[in-house]
DOPA-845551 format. One record per atom (N, C-alpha, C): atom name; x, y, z; residue in three letters. Coordinates in Angstrom, 3 decimals, decimal comma. Each point is the difference from the previous one (the first is absolute). Example, Ala and Ser with C-alpha at 12.3 -4.5 7.8 and 13.67 -1.06 7.14 Angstrom:
<site "N" <13,190 -5,690 7,800> "ALA">
<site "CA" <-0,890 1,190 0,000> "ALA">
<site "C" <0,900 1,200 0,000> "ALA">
<site "N" <-0,350 1,050 -0,720> "SER">
<site "CA" <0,820 1,190 0,060> "SER">
<site "C" <-0,770 1,090 0,730> "SER">
% end
This chain:
<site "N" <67,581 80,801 -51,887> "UNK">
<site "CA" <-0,709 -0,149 1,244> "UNK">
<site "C" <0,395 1,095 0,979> "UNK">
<site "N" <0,726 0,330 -0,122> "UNK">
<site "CA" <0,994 1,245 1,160> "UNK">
<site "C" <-0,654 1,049 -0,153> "UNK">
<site "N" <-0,448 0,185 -1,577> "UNK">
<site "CA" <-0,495 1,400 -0,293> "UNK">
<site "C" <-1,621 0,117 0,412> "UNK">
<site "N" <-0,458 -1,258 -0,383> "UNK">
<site "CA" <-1,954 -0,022 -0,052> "UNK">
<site "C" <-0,254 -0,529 1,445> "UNK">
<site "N" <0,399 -0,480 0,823> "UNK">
<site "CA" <-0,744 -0,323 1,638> "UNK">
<site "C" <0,390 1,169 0,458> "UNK">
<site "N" <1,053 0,706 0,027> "UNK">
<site "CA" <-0,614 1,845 1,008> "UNK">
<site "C" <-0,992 0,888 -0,947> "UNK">
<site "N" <-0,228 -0,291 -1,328> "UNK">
<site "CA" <-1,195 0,839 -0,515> "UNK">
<site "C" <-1,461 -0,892 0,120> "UNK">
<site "N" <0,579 -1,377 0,615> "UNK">
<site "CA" <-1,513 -0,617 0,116> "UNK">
<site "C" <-0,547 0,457 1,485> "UNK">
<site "N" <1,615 0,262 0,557> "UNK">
<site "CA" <-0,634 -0,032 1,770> "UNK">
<site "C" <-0,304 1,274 -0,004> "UNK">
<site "N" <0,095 1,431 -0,894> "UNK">
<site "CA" <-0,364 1,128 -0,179> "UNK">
<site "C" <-1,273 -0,070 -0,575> "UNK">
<site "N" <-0,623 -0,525 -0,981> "UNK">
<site "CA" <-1,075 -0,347 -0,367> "UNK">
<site "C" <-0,955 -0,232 1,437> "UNK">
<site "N" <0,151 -1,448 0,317> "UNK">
<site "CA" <-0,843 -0,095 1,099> "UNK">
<site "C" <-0,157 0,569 1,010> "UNK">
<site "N" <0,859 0,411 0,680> "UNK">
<site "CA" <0,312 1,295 0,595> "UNK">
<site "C" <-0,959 1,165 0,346> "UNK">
<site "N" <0,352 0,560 -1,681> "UNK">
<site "CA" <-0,677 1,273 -0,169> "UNK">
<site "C" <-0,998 0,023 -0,783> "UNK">
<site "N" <-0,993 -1,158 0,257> "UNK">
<site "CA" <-1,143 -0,140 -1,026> "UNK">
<site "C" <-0,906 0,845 0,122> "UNK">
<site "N" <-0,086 -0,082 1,417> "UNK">
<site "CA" <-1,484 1,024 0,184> "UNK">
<site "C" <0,231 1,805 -0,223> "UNK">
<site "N" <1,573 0,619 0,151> "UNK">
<site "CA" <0,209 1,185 -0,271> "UNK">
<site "C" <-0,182 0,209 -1,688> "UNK">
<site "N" <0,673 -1,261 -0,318> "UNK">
<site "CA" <0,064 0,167 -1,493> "UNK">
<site "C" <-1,405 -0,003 -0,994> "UNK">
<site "N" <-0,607 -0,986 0,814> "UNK">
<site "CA" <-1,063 0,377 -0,909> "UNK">
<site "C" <-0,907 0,932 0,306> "UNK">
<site "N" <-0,134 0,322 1,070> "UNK">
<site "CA" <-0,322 1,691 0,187> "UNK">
<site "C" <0,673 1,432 -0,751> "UNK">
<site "N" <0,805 -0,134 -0,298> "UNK">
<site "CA" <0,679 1,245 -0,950> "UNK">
<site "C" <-0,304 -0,754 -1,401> "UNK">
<site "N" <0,294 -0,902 0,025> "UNK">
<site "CA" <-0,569 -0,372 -1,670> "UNK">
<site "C" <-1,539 0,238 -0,755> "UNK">
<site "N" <-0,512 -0,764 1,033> "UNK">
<site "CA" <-1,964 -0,346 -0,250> "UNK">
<site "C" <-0,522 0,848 0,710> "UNK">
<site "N" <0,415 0,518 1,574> "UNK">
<site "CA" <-1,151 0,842 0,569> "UNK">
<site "C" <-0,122 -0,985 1,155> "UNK">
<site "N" <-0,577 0,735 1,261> "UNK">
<site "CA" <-0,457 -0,343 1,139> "UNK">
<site "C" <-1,465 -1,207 -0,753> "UNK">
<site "N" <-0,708 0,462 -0,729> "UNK">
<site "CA" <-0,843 -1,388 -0,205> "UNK">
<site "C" <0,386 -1,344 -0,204> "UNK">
<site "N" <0,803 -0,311 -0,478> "UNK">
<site "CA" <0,872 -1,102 -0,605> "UNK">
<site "C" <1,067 -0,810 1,438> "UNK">
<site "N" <-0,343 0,591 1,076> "UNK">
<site "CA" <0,982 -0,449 1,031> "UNK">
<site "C" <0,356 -1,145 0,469> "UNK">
<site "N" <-1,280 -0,556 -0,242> "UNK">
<site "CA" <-0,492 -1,769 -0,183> "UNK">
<site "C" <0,316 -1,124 -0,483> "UNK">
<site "N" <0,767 0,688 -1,379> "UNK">
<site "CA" <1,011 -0,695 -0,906> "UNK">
<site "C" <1,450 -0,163 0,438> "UNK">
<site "N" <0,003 0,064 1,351> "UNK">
<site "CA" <1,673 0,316 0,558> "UNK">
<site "C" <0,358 -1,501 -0,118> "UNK">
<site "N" <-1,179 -0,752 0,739> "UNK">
<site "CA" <0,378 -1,499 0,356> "UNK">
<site "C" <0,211 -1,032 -1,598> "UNK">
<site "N" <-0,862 0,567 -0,655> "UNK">
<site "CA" <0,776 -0,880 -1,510> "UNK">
<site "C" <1,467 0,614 -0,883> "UNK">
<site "N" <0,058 1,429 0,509> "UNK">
<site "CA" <1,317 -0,124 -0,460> "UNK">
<site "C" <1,342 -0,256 1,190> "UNK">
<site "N" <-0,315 -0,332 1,144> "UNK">
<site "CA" <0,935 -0,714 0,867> "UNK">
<site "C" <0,230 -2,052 -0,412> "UNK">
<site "N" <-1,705 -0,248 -0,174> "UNK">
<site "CA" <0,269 -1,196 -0,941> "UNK">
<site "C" <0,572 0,280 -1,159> "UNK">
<site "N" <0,036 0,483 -0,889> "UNK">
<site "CA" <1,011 0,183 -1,396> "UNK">
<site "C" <1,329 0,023 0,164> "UNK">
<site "N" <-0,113 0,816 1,242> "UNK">
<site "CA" <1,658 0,207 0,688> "UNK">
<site "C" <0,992 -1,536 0,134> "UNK">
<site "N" <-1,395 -0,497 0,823> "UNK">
<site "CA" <1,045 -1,618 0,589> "UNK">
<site "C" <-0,183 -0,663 -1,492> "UNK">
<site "N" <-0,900 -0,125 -0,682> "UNK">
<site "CA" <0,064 -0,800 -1,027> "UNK">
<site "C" <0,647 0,126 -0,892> "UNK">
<site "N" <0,566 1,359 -0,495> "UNK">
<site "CA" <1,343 0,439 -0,410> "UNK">
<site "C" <1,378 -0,578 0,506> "UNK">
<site "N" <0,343 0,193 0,922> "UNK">
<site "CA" <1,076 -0,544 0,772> "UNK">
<site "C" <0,301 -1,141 -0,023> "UNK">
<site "N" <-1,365 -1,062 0,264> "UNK">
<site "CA" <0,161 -1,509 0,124> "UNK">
<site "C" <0,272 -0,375 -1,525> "UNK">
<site "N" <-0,734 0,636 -1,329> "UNK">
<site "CA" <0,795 -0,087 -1,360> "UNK">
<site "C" <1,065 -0,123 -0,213> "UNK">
<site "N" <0,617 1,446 0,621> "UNK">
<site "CA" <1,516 0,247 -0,267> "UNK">
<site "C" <0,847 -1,645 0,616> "UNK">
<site "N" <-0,158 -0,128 1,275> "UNK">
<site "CA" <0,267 -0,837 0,325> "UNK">
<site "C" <-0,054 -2,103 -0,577> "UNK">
<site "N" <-1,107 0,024 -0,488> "UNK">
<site "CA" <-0,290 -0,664 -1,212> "UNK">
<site "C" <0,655 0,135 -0,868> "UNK">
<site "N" <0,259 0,635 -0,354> "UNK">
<site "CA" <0,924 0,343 -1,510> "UNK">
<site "C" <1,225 -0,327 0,033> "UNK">
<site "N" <0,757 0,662 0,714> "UNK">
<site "CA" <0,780 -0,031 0,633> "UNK">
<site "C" <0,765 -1,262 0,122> "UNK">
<site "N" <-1,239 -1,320 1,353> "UNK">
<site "CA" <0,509 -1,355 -0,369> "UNK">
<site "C" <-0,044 -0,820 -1,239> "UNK">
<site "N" <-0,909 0,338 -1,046> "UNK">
<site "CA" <-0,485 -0,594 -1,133> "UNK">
<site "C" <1,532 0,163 -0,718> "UNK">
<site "N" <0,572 1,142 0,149> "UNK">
<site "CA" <1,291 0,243 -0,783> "UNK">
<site "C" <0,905 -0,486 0,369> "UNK">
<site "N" <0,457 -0,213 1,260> "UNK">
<site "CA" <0,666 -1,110 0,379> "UNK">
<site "C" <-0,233 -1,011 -0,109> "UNK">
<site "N" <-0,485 -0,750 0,028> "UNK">
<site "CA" <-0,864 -1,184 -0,487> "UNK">
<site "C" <0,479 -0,171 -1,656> "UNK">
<site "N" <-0,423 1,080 -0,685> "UNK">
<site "CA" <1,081 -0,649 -1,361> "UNK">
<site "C" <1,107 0,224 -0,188> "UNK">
<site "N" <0,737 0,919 0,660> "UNK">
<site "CA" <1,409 -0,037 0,023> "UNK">
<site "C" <0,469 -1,006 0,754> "UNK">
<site "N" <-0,412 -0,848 1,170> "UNK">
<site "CA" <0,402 -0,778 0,254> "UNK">
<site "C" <-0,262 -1,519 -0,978> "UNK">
<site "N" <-0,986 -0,218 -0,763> "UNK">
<site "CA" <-0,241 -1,043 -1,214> "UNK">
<site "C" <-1,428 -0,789 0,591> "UNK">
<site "N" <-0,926 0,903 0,853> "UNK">
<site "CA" <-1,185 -0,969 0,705> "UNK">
<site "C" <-0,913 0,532 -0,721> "UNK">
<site "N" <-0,266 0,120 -1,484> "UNK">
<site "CA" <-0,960 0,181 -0,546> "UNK">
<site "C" <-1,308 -0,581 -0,068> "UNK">
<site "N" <0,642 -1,289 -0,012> "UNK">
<site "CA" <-1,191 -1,113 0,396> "UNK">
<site "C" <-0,610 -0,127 1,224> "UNK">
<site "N" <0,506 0,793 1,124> "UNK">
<site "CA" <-1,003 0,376 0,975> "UNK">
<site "C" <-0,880 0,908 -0,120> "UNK">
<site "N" <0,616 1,368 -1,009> "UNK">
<site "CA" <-1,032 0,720 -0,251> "UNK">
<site "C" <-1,168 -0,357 -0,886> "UNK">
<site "N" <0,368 -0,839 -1,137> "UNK">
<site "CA" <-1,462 -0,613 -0,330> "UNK">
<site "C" <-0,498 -0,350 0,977> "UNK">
<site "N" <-0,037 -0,662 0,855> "UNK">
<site "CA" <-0,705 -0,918 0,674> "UNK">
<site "C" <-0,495 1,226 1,294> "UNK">
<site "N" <0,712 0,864 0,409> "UNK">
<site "CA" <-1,103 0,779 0,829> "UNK">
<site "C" <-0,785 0,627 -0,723> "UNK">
<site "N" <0,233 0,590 -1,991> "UNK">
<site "CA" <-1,120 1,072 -0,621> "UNK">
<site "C" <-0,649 -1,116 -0,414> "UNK">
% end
């Protein structure tokens, strides 16, 4: 987590520069879905994250029950 939320907050960030050097000034439009990819990335990590605690702590049977 330490490593991927400053490349997510760089992501969202720098969406609209980035995808201008990548795709081109036409494509500029696409800034706002990869700022959503950004948070939806992050909130994963974060997901994950508790899911793994969750079985290291022995609450597996909660995770059935939230998937």
């Amino acid at each position: 987590m330490a490593g991927s939320f400053p490349a997510y907050a760089l992501l969202c960030a720098l969406s609209g520069a980035l995808i201008d050097v990548v795709y081109g000034r036409r494509w500029h439009a696409a800034w706002s879905a990869l700022v959503v990819l950004g948070i939806f990335g992050a909130t994963r990590t974060v997901l994950l994250m508790l899911s793994d605690l969750a079985v290291a702590l022995g609450l597996t049977r909660l995770l059935l029950y939230i998937s």
